[in-house]
N, C-alpha and C positions, 0 to 999 in steps of 0.2 A: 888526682890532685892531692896525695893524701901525703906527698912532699912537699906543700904547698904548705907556708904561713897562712894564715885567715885572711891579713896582711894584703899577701902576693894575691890571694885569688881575686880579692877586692881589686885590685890593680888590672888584674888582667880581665876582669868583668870589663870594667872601665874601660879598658883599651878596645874591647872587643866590638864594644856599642858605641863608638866613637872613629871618625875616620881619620886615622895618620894623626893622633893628637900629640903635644906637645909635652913634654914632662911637666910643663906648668900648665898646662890642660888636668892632666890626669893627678896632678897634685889639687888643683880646684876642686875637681871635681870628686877624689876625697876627702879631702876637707869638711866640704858640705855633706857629706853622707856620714861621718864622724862627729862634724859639730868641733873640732878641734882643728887645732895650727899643725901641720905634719912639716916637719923640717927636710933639707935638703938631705941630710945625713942618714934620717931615714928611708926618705923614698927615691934616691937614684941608687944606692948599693940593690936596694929589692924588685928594681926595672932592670939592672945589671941582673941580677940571678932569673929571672926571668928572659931575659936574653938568651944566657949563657944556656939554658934551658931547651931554648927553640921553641917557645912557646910565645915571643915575639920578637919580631923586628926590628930594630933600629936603623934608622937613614937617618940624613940630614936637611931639614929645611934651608937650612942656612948658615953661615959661618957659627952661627953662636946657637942657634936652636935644633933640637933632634926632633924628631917625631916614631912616635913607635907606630907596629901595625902585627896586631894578630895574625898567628901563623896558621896554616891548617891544623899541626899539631898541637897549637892552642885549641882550636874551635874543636878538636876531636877532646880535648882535656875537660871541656866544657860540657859538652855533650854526656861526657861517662861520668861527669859529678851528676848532672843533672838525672841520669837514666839513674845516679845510686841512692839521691834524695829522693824520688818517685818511688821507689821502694817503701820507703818510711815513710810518707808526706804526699798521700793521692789530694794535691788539691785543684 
């Protein structure tokens, strides 16, 4: 992840522990873990690069809503932060 904003990884945590959420799911739901308003302008360009990525999915709920969904190659992205923090951080 070490192409990863703090940002995106935040995001793609979010997606990963969530099923098929909605850009305003995963906007919520950083929001709350920030304690701050995230704008649209910052969090669909950084769900775009995370796409563009393959490290998740986009489909469509419905005409006006998307819903993303972690990839394998997400959950492997995940996986190798976590094996590199356990390194540093036996807890």
């Amino acid at each position: 992840m070490h192409d990863l904003t703090g940002f995106q990884r935040d995001l793609l945590y979010v997606i990963a522990g969530a099923d098929r959420p909605s850009g305003q799911n995963v906007k919520e739901e950083v929001e709350q873990y920030y304690s701050s308003e995230i704008n649209h302008g910052r969090l669909y360009p950084n769900l775009d690069t995370l796409v563009n990525k393959e490290l998740v999915e986009k489909g469509q709920l419905d005409r006006r809503t998307n819903y993303y969904a972690i990839t394998d190659a997400g959950l492997d992205r995940i996986d190798e932060r976590r094996e590199w923090e356990r390194q540093y951080v036996d807890v």
